[in-house]
C-alpha angles and dihedrals in degrees: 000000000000114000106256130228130264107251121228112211117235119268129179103188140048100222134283122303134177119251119232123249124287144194112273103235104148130174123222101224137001133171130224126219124222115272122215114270120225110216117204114193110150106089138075121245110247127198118316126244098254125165123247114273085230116121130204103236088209090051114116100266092213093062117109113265104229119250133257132230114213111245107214098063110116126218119193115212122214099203138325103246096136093028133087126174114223098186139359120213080242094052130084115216083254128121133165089236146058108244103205107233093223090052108125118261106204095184106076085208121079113193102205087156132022089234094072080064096073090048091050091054125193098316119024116180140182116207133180111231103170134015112183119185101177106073135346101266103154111072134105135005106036102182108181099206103203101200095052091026085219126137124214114207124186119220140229126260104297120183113249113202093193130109104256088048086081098086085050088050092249093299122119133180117215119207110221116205110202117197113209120209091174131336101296100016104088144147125218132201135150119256107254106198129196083223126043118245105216109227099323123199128153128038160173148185111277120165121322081338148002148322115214132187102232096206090198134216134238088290120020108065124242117248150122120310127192111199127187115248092223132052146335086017102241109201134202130186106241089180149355110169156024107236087324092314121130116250108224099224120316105224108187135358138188132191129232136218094252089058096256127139122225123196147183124210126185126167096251090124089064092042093064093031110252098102131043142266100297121249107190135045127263111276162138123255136193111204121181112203097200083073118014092248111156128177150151117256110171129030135174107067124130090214122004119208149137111032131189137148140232120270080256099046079231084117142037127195122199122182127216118211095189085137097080114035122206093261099053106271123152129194121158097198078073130093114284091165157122119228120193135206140191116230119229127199114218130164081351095299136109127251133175114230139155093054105202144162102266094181137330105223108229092203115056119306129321108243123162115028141197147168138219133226094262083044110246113142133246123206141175113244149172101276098023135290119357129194143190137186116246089267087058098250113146108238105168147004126212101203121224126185107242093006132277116256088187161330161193139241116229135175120325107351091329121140132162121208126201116235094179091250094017135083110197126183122209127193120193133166112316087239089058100101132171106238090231096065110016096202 
């Protein structure tokens, strides 16, 4: 028997560079046509991805256990035009051939492991909403706001011509804010607030509203910003500093149960020019805004990022992005991971222990993350959305021309991911729910 070749395993981006500035030209609604739906109906339903059952005694008891998906449900699929199976349980990563890893992949949905068949239910589809070519407006935050069904997106850098652009080096970030009236019937207008957000980026729900990372500019601190959901935008300042030491620029934050508010903050503002010299390391906070309490609970990233917690609160996963800098440097010996902790109750406070490798992206570097109810994670990849199961096991792939830097659960299996340019709806199986929401 000849000796077989190693198989590659099929990529379609480089990785996840920042665009360059444009021009800020926005429109104040569009609307978006239907887009064919593909229907897959051939293939069994195999096991769920369901999390273990195995519970962290140190884990807070009043957290949410996550929920389970029955496993004997059946789904038929009709054909497997936007599917394509990686690797069987019965299959070695072994093939007689090289597959190229810029060949194109026509099927957005990548099977690594049966179980991402249950999430992806019956009739998974991937739809583009919106393609702007104008300016990258679909980037970071993506905050679904369910009473006024409404989702707030944060741009990319855009070039700002005005006066008091200068201590941001001429750059601004918009935030969009996109009202849904079903899946594909939409307005869309830009946030006008009475107060100006200094280069937002990433965001949560937090409240009646969100909470949005002011990155800051050479003058105006970072920090933590609560907006209100509904007009005209009111914005307050939850936090600026860290005893009275400048943050560098928060990138993504999540909330947890107890009302507390967890952030990253790399230095990614001073690396493209808009923020100063940093002052403080690269870390992750916990700030608790009943009391004022704020301190650091995670160190030792190269570049810390996206943030999100398990349905249970019992683990958290940050990702480092170390592999792009701010500048656009790009050195893959560098870190392109998620890092997971368990979270330990002591003296009724919080602490992050048991520091592990949660997942290496293949594909660029993992930004915004997310979990879902069963608690599988989500992350923003290279070449689109990536999960894996709670062992870290990648089970699926959702394929996204250009990569995905991050993006935001919905109703129902709903989610929307941000292209730069680019809008794109997915639909998964109903019972496929983001664990923030739940809905």
């Amino acid at each position: 028997m000849s000796k077989p070749t190693l198989w590659h395993r099929p990529k379609t981006s480089d990785g996840n560079l920042l665009s360059p500035g444009h021009k800020v030209s926005f429109s104040d609604s569009s609307k978006a046509s239907d887009r064919s739906k593909s229907s897959d109906r051939d293939r069994p339903r195999r096991d769920s991805a369901r999390p273990s059952t195995a519970s962290n005694s140190n884990s807070r008891p009043s957290s949410p256990a996550p929920q389970r998906r029955p496993t004997s449900q059946q789904v038929a699929w009709s054909d497997s035009r936007n599917l394509q199976r990686i690797n069987r349980q019965s299959e070695a990563l072994w093939q007689s051939t090289l597959v190229s890893p810029t060949a194109p992949q026509p099927k957005p949905f990548l099977i690594y492991h049966d179980s991402f068949l249950s999430l992806l239910g019956s009739n998974p589809t991937l739809q583009l909403l919106i393609h702007d070519p104008r300016a990258p407006y679909f980037h970071e935050a993506g905050v679904f706001h369910p009473p006024t069904n409404t989702l707030f997106i944060t741009s990319n850098q855009l070039e700002d011509s005005s006066p008091d652009a200068v201590t941001t080096r001429h750059k601004t970030i918009v935030i969009t804010k996109i009202e849904f009236f079903s899946p594909t019937d939409f307005t869309r207008d830009k946030v006008r607030c009475p107060e100006r957000n200094y280069m937002a980026n990433g965001g949560t729900n937090y409240r009646d509203g969100l909470i949005i990372c002011a990155q800051g500019s050479l003058r105006e601190p970072s920090g933590l910003i609560y907006m209100e959901a509904k007009r005209p935008h009111k914005t307050t300042t939850l936090l600026n500093n860290y005893h009275s030491r400048p943050f560098n620029s928060p990138n993504d934050v999540v909330v947890h149960s107890d009302g507390s508010i967890w952030f990253t903050d790399p230095i990614y503002g001073y690396e493209q020019g808009f923020r100063p010299k940093p002052q403080l390391p690269q870390l992750v906070y916990r700030f608790d805004p009943s009391t004022g309490d704020i301190r650091v609970v995670a160190d030792g990233f190269g570049r810390p990022n996206g943030i999100a917690f398990s349905p249970d609160e019992s683990t958290i996963y940050i990702t480092d992005t170390d592999l792009i800098h701010g500048d656009g440097n790009t050195d893959y010996r560098r870190a392109a991971t998620i890092y997971a902790y368990s979270v330990l109750w002591e003296h009724n406070s919080p602490y992050l222990t048991n520091r592990r490798v949660f997942a290496y992206a293949d594909t660029g570097a993992p930004d915004g993350i997310k979990t879902d109810v069963y608690g599988n994670v989500y992350s923003g990849c290279g070449d689109g959305i990536n999960i894996w199961n709670p062992a870290g096991t990648l089970i699926g792939k959702i394929q996204i021309d250009g990569g995905c830097a991050n993006f935001c659960f919905g109703r129902n299996g709903e989610m929307w991911c941000f292209g730069e340019h680019k809008l794109w709806r997915v639909k998964l199986n109903d019972d496929t729910r983001g664990a923030l929401l739940a809905i």
